[in-house]
N, C-alpha and C positions, 0 to 999 in steps of 0.2 A: 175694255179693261176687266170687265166681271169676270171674261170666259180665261182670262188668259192667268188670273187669280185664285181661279175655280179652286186649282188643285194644291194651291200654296199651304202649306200648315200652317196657323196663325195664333201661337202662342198666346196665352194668358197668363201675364205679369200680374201676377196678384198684389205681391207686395214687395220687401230686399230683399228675400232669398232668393226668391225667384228672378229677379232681377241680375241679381251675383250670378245664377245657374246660366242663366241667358245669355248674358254678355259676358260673363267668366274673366270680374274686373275684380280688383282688390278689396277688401271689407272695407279698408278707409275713403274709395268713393261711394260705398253703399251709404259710408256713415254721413258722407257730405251732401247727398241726396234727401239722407232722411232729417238734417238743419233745412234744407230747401224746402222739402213738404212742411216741414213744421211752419216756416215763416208764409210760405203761401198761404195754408188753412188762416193764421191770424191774420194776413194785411188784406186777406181779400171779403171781410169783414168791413172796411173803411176806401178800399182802392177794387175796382172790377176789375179783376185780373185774366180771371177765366171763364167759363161758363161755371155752375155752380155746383149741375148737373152733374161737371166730368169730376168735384175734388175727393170724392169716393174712390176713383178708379184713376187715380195720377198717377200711378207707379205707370197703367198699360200704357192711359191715352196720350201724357205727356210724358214721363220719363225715358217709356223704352219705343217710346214714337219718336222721339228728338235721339237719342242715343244711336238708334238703326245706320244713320248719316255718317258718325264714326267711323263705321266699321268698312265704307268703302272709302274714306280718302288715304290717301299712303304717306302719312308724315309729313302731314301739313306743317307750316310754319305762321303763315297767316291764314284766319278764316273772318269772313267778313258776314253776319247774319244780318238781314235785313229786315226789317218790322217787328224788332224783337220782342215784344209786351212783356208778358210773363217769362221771358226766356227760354221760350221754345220755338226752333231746336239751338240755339247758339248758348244760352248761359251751359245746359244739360253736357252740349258738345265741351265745353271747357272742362269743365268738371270729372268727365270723362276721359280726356285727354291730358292729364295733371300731368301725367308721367311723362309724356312728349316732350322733350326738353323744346325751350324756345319757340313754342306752340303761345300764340296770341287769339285770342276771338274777338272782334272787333262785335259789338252790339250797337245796332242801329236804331234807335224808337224815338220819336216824337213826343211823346206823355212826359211829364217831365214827373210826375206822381209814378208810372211805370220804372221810369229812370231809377228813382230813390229806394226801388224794392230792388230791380237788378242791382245796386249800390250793395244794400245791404245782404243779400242772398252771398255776392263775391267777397266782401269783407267776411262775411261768417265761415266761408269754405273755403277762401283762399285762391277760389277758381283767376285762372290766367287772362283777364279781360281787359279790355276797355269800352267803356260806353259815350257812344256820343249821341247826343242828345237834339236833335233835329231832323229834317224833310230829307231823306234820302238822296233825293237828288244834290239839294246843298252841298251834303256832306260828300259827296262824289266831285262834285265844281272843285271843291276846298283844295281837293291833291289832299286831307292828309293822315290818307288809309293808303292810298295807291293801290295796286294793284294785287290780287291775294291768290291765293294756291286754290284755295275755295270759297265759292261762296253760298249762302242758303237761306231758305226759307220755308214757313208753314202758313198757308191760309192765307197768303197777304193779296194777292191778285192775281188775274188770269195770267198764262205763262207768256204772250206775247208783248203785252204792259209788265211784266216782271225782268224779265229779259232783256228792255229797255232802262230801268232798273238797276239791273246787275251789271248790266255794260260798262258802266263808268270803273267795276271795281275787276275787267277781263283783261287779260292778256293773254297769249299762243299758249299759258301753260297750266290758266284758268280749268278747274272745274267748277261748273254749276249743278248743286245738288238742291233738288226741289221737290217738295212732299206734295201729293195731288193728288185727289180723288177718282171718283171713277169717268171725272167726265176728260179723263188726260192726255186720251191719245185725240181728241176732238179738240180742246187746246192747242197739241202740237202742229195738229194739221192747221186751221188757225195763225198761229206762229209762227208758218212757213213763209206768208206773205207781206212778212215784213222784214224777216231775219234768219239768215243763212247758219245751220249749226248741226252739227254731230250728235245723235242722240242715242239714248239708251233706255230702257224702262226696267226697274228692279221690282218685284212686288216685294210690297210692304208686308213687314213683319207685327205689322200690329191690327190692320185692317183690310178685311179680304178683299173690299171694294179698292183699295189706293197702291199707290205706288211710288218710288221715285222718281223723278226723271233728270236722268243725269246729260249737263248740256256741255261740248266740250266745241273748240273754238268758234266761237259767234262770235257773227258779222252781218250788220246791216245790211238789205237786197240794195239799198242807195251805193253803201262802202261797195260793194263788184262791181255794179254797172259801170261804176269809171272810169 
């Protein structure tokens, strides 16, 4: 992944302007961004939200890390984020996609103290969410997300266990978009032996090691054999 990244240009999002310049979105999500930093810097005071490290540098490592995802779906209607903690990249995606009419993000997280900060991040900015609050798979059993236009995630598991994961929320018209470091194409290969699927790799716009990997009709090696 490093060699095929080498030559990507990898912007630095310093702060909203340069976020605006980047993604070349309206001042009123910049301004809904900059209610999101402000409640992260307080609640992660009392709730572990992020590393501590990155809330210097939110605008690169989380805002226009989670936002990059936008820019390849085509007018989603559902997106389903999985392991959402802090909201990256699914709260960011909403927020980002305000304007998308009839655009939902479904938020996935277990924490139920995570929960209460996505709660209040989407009441302060109006972003277009739901969050349900339980073990992913659960929430897949339930039926009641069904099946979505996209689905995604940051940091949550390797892409073979993830993909098992995402399965329950696929269908023939599913994209799976997943942010991944450099060990990604070692992953995929990995993920070949358990699960049948169309792939792509975009380099990431915020870290010269990672990438996305975008997954398009999966199918369990079990589902062909029979």
């Amino acid at each position: 992944m490093k060699d095929a990244a080498r030559f990507h240009h990898v912007p630095v999002v310093k702060g909203p302007s340069d976020f605006q310049k980047a993604f070349d979105v309206p001042r009123e999500t910049v301004e809904k961004l900059e209610i999101y930093a402000a409640l992260l810097a307080r609640w992660q005071k009392a709730v572990n939200l992020v590393s501590p490290a990155t809330l210097s540098d939110v605008w690169h490592r989380h805002f226009a890390d989670s936002a990059q995802l936008a820019t390849l779906a085509s007018a989603p209607k559902s997106w389903v984020d999985l392991g959402s903690g802090a909201g990256f990249p699914g709260l960011v995606i909403a927020i980002h996609l305000a304007n998308h009419k009839n655009c939902v993000v479904h938020l996935i997280e277990s924490n139920g103290r995570k929960c209460a900060f996505l709660a209040e991040v989407a009441r302060q900015t109006g972003a277009s969410v739901r969050i349900h609050e339980g073990r992913i798979e659960d929430i897949a059993k339930s039926g009641v997300i069904g099946a979505a236009d996209v689905v995604s995630s940051r940091a949550l598991a390797p892409l073979g266990r993830l993909l098992g994961l995402a399965k329950g929320f696929f269908d023939g018209g599913t994209s799976g978009l997943f942010l991944k470091g450099r060990e990604a194409l070692q992953e995929i290969d990995e993920a070949k032996a358990q699960w049948r699927f169309d792939h792509r790799t975009v380099p990431s716009r915020t870290n010269a090691d990672g990438c996305i990997v975008e997954v398009r009709n999966l199918t369990s090696q079990g589902e062909i054999s029979r």
